[in-house]
C-alpha positions in Angstrom: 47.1 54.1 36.5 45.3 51.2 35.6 46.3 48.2 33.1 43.6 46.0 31.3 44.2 42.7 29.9 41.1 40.9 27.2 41.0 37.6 26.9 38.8 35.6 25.3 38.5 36.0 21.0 38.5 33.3 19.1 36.9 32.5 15.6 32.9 31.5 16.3 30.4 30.0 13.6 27.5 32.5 12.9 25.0 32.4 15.6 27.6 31.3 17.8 28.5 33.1 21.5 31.5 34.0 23.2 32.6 35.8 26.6 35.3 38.3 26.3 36.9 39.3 29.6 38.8 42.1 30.3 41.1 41.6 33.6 42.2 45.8 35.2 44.8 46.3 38.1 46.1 49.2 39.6 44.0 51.4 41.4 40.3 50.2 41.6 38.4 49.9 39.0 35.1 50.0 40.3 35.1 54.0 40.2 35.5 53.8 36.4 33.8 53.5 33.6 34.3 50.5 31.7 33.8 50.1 27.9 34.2 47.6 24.9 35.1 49.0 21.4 35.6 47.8 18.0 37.7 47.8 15.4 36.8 45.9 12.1 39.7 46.5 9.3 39.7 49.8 7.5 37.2 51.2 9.7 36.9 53.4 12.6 37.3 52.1 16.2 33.8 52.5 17.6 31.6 52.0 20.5 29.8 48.6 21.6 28.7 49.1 25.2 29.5 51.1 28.1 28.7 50.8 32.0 29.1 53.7 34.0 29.6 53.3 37.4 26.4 54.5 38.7 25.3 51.4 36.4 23.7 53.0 33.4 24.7 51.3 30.1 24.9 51.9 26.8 24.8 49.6 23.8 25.4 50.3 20.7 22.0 49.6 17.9 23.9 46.8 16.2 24.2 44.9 19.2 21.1 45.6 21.3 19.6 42.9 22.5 22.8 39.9 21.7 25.5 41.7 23.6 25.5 42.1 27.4 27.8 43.6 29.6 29.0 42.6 33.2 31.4 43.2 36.3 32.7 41.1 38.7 34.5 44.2 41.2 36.3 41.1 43.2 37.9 39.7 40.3 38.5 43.4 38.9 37.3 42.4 35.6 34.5 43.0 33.1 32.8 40.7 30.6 31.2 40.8 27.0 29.0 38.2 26.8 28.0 38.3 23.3 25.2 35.5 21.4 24.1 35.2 18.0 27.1 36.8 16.6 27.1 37.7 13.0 30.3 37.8 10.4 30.0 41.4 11.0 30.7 41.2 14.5 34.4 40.8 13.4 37.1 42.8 14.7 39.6 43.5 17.3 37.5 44.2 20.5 39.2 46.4 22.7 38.8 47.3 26.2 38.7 50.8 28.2 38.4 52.5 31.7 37.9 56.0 32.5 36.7 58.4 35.2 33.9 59.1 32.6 30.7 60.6 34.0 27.3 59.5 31.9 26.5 61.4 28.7 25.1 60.2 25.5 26.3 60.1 22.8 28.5 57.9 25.0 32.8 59.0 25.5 34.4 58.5 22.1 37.7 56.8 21.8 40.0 59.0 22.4 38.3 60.4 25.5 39.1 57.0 27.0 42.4 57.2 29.2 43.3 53.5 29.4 43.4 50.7 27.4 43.9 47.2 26.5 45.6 45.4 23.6 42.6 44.2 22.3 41.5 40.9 21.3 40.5 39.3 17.5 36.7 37.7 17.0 36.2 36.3 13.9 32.6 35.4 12.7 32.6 32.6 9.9 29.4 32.2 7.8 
């Protein structure tokens, strides 16, 4: 079993940055997966990045090149550290861990076992 905690949304101007982190205990979570997800209102929960654990990642188009994800295994936690944000960066961004092995397209939602209670970013123009 394995809880996850984000931390770290806030409302941003556009063009602005902000680190989300995304704090796991239980067993250890360096033999997961880890992924960040989406949810902007009325639309589907979707992929932003993943990072297997052999360390292949995935982003997702729209944030290629703004968005980068990291690990700390001491702390047990994983970061978002996303720049330039837009206004439609907005949403809840959620957290998840697997024992996922690498495929693309990447796990979809509901393949992921565990999850946090996600976290709000708001983009201002």
């Amino acid at each position: 079993q394995v809880q996850l905690a984000e931390s770290g949304g806030r409302l941003v101007q556009d063009g602005g940055s902000l680190r989300l982190s995304c704090a796991a205990n239980g067993r250890t979570f360096d033999t997961y997966a880890m992924g960040w997800f989406r949810q902007a209102p009325g639309k589907d929960r979707d992929v932003v990045v993943v990072r297997w654990t052999g360390g292949i990642i995935y982003y997702a188009d729209s944030v290629k090149g703004r968005f980068t994800i990291s690990r700390d295994n001491a702390k047990s936690t994983v970061y978002l550290q996303m720049n330039s944000l837009k206004p439609e960066d907005t949403a809840v961004y959620y957290c998840a861990a697997g024992p996922l092995m690498y495929r693309t397209p990447p796990p979809k939602d509901h393949q992921w076992p565990y999850w946090g209670q996600g976290t709000q970013v708001t983009v201002s123009s």
